[in-house]
C-alpha positions as CSV (number, residue, x, y, z in Angstrom):
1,X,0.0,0.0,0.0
2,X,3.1,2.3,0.7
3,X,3.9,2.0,-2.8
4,X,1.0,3.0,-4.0
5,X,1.0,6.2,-2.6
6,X,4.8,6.5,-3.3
7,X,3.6,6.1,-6.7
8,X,0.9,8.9,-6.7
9,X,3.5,10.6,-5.3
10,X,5.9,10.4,-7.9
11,X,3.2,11.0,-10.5
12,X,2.5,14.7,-9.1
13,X,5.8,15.7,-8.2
14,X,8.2,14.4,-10.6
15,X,6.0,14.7,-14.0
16,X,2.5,16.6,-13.6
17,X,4.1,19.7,-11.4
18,X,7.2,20.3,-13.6
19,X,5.2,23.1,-15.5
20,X,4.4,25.1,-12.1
21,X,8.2,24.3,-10.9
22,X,9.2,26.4,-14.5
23,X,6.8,29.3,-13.7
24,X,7.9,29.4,-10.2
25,X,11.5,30.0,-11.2
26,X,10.6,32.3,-14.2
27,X,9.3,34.3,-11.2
28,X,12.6,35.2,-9.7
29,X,13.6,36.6,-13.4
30,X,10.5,37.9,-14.6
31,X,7.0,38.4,-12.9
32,X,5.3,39.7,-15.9
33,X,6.4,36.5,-17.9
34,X,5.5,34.2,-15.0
35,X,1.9,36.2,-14.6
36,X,1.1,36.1,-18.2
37,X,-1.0,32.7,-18.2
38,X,-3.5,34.8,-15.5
39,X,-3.8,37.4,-17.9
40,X,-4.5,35.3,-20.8
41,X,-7.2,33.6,-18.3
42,X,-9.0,37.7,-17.2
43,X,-9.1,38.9,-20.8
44,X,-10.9,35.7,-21.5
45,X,-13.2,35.5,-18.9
46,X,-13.9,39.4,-18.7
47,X,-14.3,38.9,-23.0
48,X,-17.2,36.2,-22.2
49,X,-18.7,38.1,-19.4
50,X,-19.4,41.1,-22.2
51,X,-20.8,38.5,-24.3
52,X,-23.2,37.4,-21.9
53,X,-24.1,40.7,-20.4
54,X,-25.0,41.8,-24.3
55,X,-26.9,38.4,-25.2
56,X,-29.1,39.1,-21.9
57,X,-29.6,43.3,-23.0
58,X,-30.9,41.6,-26.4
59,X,-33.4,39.4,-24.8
60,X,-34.6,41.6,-23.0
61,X,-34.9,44.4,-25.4
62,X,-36.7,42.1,-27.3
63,X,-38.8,41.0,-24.1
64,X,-38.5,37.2,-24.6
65,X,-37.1,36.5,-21.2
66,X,-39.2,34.9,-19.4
67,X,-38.7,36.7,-15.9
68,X,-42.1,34.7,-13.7
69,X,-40.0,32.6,-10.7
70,X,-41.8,29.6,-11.8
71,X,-39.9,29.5,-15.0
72,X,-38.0,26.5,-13.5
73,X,-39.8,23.3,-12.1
74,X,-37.3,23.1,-9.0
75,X,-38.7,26.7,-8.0
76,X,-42.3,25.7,-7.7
């Protein structure tokens, strides 16, 4: 059983973590290099969130929201 969790272990540490083990040592040369995957991950997020707040305007511009709280069964 020991080995087992040596091997999960091993699995994390040595192979799946390498990546964050890189952009922890970019860090110490270049925070702006190191940070750039989070600001890939905000201009995508903050790019759907304008999408969604304009899809929800045009619905209910053209009033086909349906806005009665028994839309849903599970609010019955």
């Amino acid at each position: 059983m020991k080995a087992f969790f040596e091997a999960i272990q091993s699995l994390f540490v040595d192979f799946l973590f390498k990546p964050l083990d890189a952009l922890r040592s970019l860090e110490l040369s270049s925070w702006f290099a190191a940070n750039t995957i989070n600001w890939i991950f905000m201009i995508i997020c903050a790019s759907a969130m304008v999408y969604w707040i304009r899809q929800l305007r045009i619905f209910d511009a053209n009033g086909t929201e349906n806005q009665d709280t028994t839309a849903h069964s599970f609010l019955k």
